[in-house]
CHARMM internal coordinates of N, CA and C (Angstrom, degrees):
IC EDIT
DIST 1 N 1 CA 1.4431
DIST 1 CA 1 C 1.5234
ANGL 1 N 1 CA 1 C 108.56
DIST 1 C 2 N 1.0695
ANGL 1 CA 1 C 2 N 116.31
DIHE 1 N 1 CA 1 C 2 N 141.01
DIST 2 N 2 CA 2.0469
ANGL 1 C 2 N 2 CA 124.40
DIHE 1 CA 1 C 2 N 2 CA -171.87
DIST 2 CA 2 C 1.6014
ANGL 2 N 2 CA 2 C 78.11
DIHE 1 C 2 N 2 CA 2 C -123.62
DIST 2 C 3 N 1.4568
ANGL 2 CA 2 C 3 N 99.42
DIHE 2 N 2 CA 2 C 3 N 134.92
DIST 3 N 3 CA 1.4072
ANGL 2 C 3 N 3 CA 124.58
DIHE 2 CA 2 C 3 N 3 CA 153.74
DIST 3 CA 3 C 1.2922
ANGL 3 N 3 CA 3 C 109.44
DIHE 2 C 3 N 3 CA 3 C -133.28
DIST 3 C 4 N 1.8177
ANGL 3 CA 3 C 4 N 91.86
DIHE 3 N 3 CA 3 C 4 N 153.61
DIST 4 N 4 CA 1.7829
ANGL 3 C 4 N 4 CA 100.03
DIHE 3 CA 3 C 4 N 4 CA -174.41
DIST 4 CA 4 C 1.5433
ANGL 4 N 4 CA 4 C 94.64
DIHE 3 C 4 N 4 CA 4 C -116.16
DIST 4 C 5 N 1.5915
ANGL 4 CA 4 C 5 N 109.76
DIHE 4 N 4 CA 4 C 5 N 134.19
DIST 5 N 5 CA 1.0043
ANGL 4 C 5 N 5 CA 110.35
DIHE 4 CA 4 C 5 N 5 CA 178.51
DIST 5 CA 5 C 1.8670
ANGL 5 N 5 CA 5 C 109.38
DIHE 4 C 5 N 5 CA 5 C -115.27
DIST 5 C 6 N 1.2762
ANGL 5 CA 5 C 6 N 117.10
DIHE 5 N 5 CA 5 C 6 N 131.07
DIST 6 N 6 CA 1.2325
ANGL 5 C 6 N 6 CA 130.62
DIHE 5 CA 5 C 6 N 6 CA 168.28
DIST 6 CA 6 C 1.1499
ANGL 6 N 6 CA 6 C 133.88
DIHE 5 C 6 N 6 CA 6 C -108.90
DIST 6 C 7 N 1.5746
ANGL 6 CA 6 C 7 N 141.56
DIHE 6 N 6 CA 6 C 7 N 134.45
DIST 7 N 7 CA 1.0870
ANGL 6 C 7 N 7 CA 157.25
DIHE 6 CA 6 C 7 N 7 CA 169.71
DIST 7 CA 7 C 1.4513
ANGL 7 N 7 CA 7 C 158.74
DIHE 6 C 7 N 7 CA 7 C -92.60
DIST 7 C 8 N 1.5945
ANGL 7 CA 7 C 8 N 134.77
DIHE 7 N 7 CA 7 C 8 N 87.26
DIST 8 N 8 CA 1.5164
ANGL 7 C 8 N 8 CA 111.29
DIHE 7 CA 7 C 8 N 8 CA -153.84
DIST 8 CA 8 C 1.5604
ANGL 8 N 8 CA 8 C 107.35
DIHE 7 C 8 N 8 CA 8 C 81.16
DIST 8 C 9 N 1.4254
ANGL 8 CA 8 C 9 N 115.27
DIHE 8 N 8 CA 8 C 9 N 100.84
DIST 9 N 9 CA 1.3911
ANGL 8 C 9 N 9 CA 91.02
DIHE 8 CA 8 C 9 N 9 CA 169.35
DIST 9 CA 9 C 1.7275
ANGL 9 N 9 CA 9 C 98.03
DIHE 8 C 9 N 9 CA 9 C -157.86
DIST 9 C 10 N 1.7407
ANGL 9 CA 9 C 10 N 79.35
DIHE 9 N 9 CA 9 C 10 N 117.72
DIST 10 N 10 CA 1.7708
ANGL 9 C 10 N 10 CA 81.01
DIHE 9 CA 9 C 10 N 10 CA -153.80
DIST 10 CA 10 C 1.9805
ANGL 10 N 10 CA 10 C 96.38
DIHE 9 C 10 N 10 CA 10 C -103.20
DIST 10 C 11 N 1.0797
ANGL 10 CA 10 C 11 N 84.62
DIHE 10 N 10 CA 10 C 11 N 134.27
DIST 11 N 11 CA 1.7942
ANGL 10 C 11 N 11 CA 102.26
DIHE 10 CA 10 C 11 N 11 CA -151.78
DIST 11 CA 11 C 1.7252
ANGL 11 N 11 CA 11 C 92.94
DIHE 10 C 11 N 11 CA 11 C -94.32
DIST 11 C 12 N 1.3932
ANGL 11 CA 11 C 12 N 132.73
DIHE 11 N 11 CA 11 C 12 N 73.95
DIST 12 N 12 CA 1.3593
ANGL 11 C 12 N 12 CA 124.44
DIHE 11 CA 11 C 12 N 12 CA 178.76
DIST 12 CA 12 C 1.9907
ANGL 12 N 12 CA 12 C 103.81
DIHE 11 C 12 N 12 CA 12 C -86.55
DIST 12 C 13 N 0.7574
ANGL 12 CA 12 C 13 N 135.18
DIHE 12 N 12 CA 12 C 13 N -2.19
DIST 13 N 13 CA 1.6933
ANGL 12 C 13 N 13 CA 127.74
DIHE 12 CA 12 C 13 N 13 CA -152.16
DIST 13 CA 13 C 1.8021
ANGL 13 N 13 CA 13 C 126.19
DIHE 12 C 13 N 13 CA 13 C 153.15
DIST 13 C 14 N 0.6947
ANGL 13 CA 13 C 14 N 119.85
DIHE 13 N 13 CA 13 C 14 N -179.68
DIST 14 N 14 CA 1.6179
ANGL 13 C 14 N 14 CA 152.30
DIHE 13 CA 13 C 14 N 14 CA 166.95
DIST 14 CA 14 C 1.8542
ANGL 14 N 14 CA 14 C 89.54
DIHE 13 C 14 N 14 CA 14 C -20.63
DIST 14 C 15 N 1.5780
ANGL 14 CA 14 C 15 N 113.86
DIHE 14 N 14 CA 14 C 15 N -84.59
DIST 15 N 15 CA 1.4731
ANGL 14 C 15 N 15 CA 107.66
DIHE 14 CA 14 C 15 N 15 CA -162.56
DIST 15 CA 15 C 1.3292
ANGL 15 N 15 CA 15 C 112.52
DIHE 14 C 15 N 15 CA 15 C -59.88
DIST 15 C 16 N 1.4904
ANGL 15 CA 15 C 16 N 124.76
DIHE 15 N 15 CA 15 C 16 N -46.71
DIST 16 N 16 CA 1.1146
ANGL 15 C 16 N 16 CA 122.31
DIHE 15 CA 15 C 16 N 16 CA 176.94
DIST 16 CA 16 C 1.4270
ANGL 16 N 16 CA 16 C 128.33
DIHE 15 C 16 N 16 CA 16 C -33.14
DIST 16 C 17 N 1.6741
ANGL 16 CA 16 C 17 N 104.38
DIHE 16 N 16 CA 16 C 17 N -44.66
DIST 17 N 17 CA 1.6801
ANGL 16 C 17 N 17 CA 121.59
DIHE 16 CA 16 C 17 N 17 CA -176.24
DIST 17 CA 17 C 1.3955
ANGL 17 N 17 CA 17 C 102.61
DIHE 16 C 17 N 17 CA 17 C -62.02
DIST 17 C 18 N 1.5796
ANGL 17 CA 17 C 18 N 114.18
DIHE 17 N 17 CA 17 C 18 N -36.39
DIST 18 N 18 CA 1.5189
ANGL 17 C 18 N 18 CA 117.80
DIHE 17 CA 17 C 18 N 18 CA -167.83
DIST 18 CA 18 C 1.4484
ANGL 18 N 18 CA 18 C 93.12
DIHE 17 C 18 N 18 CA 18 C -70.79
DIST 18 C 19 N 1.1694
ANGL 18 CA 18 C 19 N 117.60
DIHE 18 N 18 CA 18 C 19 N -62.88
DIST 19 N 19 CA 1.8956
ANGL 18 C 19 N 19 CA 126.22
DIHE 18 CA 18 C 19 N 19 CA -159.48
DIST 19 CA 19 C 1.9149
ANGL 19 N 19 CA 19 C 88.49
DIHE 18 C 19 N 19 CA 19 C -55.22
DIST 19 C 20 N 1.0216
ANGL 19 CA 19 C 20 N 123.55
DIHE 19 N 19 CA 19 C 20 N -90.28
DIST 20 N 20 CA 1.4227
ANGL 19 C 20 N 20 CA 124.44
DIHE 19 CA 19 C 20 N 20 CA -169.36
DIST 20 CA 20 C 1.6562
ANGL 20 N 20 CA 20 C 105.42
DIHE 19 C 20 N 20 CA 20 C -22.49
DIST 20 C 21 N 1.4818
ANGL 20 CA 20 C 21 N 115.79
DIHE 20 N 20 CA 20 C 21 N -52.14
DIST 21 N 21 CA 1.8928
ANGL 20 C 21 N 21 CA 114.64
DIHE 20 CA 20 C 21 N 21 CA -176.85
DIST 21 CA 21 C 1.6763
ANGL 21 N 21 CA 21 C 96.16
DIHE 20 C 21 N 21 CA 21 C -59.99
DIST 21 C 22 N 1.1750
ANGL 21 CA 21 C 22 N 125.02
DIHE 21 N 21 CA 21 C 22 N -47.89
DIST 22 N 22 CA 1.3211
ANGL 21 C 22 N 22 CA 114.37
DIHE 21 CA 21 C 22 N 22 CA -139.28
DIST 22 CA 22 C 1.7198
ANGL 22 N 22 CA 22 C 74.99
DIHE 21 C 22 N 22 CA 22 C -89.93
DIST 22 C 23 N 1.0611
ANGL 22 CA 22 C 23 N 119.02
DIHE 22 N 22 CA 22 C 23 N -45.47
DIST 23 N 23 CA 2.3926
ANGL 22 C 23 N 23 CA 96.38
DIHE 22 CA 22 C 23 N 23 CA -176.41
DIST 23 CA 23 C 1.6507
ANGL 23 N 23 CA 23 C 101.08
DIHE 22 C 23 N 23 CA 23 C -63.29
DIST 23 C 24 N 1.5930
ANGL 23 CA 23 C 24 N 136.46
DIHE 23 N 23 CA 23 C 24 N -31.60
DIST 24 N 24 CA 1.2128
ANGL 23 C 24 N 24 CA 98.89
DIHE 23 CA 23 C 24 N 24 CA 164.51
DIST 24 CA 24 C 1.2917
ANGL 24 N 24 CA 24 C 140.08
DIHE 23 C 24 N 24 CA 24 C -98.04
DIST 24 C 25 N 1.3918
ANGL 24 CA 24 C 25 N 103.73
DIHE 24 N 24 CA 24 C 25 N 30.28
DIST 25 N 25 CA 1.3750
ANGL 24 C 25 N 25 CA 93.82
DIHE 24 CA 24 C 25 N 25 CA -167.08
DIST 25 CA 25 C 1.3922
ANGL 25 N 25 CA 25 C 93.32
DIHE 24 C 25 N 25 CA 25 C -116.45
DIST 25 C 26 N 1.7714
ANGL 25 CA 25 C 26 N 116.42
DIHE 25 N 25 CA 25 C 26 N -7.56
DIST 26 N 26 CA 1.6036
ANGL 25 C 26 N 26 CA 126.22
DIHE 25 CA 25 C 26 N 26 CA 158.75
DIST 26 CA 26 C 1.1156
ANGL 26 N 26 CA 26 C 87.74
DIHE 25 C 26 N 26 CA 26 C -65.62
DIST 26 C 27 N 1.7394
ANGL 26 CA 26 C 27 N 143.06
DIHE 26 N 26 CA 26 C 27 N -78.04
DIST 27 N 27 CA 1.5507
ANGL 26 C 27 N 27 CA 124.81
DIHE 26 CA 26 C 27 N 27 CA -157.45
DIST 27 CA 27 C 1.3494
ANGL 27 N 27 CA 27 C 111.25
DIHE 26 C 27 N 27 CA 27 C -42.16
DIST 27 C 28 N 1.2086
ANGL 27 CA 27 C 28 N 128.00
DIHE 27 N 27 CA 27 C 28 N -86.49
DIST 28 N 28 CA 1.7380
ANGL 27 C 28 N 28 CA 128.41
DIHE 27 CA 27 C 28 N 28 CA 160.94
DIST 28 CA 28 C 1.6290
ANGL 28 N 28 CA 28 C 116.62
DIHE 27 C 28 N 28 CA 28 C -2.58
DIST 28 C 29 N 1.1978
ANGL 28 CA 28 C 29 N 125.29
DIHE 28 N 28 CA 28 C 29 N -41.14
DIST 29 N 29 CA 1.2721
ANGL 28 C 29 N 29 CA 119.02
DIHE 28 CA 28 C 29 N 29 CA -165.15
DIST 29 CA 29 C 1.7193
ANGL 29 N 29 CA 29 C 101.23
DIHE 28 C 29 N 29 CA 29 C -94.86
DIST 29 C 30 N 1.2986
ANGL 29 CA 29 C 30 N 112.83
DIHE 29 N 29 CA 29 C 30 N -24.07
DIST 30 N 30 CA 1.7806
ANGL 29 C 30 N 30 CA 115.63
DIHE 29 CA 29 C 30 N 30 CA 177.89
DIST 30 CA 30 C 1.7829
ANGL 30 N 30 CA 30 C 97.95
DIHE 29 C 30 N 30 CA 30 C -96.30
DIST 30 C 31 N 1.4918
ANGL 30 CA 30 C 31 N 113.31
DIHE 30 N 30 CA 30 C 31 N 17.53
DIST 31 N 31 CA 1.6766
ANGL 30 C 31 N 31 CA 99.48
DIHE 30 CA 30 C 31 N 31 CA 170.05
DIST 31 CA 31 C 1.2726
ANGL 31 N 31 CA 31 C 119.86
DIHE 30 C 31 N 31 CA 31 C 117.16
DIST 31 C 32 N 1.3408
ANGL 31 CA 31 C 32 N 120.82
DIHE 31 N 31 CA 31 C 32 N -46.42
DIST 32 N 32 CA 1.3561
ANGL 31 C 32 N 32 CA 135.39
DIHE 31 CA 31 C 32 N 32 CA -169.27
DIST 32 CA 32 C 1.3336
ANGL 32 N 32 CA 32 C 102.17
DIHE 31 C 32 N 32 CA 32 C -34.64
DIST 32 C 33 N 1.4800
ANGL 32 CA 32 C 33 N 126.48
DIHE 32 N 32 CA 32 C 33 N 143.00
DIST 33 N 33 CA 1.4527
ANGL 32 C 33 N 33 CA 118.37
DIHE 32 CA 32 C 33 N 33 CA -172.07
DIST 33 CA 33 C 2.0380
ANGL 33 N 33 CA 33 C 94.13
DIHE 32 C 33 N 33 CA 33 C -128.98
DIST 33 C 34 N 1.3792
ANGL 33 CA 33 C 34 N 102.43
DIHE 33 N 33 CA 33 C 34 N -25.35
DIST 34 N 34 CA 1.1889
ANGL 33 C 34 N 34 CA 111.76
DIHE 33 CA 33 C 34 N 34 CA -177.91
DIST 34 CA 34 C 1.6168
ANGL 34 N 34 CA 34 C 114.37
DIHE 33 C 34 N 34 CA 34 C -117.27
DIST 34 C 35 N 1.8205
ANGL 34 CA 34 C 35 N 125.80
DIHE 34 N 34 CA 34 C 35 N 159.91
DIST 35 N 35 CA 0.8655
ANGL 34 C 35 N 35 CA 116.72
DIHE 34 CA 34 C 35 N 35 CA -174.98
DIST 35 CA 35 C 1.8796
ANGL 35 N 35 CA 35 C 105.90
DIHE 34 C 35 N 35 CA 35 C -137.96
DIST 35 C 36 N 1.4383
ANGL 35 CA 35 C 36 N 123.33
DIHE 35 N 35 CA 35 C 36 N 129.34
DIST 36 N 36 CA 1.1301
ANGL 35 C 36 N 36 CA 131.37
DIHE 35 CA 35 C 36 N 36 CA 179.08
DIST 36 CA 36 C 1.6718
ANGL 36 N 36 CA 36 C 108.67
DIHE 35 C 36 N 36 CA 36 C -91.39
DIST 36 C 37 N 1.1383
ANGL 36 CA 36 C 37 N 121.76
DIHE 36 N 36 CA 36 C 37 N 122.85
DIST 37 N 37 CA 1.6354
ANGL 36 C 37 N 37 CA 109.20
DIHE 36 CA 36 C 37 N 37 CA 160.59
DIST 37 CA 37 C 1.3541
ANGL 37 N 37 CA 37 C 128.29
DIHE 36 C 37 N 37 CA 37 C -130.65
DIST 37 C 38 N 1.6417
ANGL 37 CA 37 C 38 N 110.35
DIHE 37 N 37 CA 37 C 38 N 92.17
DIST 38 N 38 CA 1.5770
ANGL 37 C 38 N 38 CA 117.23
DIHE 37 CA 37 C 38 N 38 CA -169.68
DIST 38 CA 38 C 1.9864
ANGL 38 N 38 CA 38 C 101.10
DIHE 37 C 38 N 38 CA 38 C -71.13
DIST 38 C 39 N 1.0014
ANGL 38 CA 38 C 39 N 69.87
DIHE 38 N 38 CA 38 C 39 N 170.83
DIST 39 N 39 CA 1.7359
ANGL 38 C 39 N 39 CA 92.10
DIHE 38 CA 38 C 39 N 39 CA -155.90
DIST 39 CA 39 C 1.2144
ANGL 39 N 39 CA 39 C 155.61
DIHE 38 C 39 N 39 CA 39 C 27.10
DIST 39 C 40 N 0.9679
ANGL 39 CA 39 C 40 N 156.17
DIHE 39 N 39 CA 39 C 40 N -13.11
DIST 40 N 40 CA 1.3042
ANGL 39 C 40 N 40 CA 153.94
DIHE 39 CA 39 C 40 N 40 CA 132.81
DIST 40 CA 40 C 1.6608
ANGL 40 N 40 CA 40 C 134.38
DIHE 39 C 40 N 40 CA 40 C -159.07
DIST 40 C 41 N 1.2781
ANGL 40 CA 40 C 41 N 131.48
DIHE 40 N 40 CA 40 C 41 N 177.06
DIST 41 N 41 CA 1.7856
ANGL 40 C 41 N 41 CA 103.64
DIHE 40 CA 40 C 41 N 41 CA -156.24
DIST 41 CA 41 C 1.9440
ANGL 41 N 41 CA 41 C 87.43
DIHE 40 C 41 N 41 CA 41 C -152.55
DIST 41 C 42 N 1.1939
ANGL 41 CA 41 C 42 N 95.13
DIHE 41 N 41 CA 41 C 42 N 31.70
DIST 42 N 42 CA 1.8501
ANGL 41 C 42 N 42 CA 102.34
DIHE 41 CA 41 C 42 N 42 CA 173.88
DIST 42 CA 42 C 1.9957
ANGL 42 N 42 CA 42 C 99.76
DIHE 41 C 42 N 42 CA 42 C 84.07
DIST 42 C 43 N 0.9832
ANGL 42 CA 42 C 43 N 94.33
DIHE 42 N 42 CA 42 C 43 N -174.45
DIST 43 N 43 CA 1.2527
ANGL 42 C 43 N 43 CA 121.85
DIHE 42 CA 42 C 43 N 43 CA -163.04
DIST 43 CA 43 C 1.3333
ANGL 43 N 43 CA 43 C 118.18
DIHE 42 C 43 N 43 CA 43 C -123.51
DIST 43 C 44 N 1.1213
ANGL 43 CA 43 C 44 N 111.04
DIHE 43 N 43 CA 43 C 44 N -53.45
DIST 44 N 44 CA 1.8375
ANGL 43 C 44 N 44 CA 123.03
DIHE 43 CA 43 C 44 N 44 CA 163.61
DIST 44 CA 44 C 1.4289
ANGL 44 N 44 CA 44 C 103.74
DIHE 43 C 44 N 44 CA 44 C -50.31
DIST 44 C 45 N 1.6743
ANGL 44 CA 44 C 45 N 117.72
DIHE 44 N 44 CA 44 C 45 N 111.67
DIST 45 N 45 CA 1.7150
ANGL 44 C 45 N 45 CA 127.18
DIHE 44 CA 44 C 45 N 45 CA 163.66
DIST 45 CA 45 C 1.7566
ANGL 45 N 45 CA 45 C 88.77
DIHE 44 C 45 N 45 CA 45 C -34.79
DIST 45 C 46 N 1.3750
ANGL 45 CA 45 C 46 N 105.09
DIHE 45 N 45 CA 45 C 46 N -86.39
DIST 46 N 46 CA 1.6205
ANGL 45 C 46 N 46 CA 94.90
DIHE 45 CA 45 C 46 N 46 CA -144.54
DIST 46 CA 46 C 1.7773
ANGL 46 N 46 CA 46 C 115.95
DIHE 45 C 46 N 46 CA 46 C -55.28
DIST 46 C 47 N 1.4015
ANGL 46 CA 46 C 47 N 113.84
DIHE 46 N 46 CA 46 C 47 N -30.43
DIST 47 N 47 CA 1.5747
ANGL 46 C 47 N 47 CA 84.66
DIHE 46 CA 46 C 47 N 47 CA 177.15
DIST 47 CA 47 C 1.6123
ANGL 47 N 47 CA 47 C 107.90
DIHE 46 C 47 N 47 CA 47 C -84.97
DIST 47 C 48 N 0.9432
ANGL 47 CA 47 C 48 N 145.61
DIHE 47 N 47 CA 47 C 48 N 9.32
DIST 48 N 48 CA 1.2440
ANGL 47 C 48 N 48 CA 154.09
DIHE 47 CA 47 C 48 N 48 CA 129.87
DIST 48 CA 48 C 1.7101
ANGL 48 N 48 CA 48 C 118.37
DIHE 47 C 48 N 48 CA 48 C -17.65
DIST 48 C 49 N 1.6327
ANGL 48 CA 48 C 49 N 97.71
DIHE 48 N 48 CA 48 C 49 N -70.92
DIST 49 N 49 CA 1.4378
ANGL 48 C 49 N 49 CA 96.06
DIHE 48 CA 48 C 49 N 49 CA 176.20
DIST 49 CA 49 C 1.6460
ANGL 49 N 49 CA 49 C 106.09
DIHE 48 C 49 N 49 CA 49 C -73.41
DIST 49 C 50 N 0.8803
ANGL 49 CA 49 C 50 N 111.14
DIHE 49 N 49 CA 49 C 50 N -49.63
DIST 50 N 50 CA 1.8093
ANGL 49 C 50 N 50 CA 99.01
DIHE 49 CA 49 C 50 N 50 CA 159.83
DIST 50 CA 50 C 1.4198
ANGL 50 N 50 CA 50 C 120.54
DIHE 49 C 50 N 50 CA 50 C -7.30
DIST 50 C 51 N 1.3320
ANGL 50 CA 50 C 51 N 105.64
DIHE 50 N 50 CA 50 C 51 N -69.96
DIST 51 N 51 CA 1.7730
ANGL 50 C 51 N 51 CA 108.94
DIHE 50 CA 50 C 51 N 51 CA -158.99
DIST 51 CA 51 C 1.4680
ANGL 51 N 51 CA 51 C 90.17
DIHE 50 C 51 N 51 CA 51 C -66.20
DIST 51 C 52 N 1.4942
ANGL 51 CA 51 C 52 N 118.25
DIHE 51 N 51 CA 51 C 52 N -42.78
DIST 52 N 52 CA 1.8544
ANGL 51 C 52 N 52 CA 124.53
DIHE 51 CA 51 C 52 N 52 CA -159.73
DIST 52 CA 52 C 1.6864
ANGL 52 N 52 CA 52 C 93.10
DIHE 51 C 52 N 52 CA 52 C -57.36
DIST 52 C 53 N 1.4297
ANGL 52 CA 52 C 53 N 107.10
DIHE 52 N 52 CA 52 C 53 N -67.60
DIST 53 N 53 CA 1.3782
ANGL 52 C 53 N 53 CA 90.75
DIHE 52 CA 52 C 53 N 53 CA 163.79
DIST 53 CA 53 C 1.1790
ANGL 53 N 53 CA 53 C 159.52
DIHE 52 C 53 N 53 CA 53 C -1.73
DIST 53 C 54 N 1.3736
ANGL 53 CA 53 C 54 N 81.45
DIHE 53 N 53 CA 53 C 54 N -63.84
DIST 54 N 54 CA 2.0169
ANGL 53 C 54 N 54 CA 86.94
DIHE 53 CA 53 C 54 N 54 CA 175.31
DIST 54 CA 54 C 1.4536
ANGL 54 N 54 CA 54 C 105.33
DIHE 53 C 54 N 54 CA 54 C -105.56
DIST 54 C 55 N 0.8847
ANGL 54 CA 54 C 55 N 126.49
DIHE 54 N 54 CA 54 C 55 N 4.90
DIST 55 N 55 CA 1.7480
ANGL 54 C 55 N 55 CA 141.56
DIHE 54 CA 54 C 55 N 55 CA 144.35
DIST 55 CA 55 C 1.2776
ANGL 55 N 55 CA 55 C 88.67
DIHE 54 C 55 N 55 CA 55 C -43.80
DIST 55 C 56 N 1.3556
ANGL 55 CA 55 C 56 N 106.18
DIHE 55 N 55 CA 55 C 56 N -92.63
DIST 56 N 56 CA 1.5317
ANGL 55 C 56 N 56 CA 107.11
DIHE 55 CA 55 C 56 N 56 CA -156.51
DIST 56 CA 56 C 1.2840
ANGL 56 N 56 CA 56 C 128.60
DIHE 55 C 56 N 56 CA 56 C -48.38
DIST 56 C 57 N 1.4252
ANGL 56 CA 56 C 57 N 113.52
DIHE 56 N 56 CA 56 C 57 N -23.24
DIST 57 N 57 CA 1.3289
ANGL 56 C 57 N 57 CA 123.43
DIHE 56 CA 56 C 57 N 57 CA 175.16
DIST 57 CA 57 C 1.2222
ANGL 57 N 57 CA 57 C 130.18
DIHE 56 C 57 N 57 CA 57 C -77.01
DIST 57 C 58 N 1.5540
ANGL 57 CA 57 C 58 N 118.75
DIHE 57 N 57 CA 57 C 58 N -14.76
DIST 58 N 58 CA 1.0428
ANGL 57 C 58 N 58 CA 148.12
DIHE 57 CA 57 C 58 N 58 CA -178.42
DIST 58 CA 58 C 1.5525
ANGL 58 N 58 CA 58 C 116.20
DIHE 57 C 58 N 58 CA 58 C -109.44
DIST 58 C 59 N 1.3152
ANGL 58 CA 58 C 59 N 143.76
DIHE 58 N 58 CA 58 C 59 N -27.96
DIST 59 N 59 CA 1.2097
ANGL 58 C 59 N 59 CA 151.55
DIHE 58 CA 58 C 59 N 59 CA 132.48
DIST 59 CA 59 C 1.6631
ANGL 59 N 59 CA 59 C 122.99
DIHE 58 C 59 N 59 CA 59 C -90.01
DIST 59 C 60 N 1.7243
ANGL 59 CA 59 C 60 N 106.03
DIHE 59 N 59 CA 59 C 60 N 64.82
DIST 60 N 60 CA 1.4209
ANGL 59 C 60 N 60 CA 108.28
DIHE 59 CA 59 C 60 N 60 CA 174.30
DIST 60 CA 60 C 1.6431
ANGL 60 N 60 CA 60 C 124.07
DIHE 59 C 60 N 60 CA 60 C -65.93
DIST 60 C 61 N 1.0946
ANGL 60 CA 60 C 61 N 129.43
DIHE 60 N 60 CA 60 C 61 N 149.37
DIST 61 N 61 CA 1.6055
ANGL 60 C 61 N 61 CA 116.36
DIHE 60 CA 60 C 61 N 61 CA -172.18
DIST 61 CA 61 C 1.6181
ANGL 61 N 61 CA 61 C 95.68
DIHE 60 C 61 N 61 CA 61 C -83.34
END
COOR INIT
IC SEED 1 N 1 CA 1 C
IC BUILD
């Protein structure tokens, strides 16, 4: 099993959404089937569901 693990991921806008899709969708493409994320994912609810978002879209079951 390959897991991608990520860290800190401070969700201000537009590039961020790009940078976060494009590192998981590099994990996904080298295998990773699972995803770890140590420490924290902002504070603000809505860009919050943001990042989960493209989580999910990017690690579909």
């Amino acid at each position: 099993m390959i897991i991608g693990v990520i860290s800190d991921i401070h969700h201000d806008g537009q590039h961020e959404n790009d940078v976060l899709t494009t590192s998981l969708n590099n994990m996904v493409k080298n295998g990773a089937t699972a995803l770890i994320m140590a420490g924290d994912i902002r504070d603000v609810h809505a860009k919050r569901d943001k990042a989960l978002s493209i989580i999910t879209c990017c690690f579909t079951a």
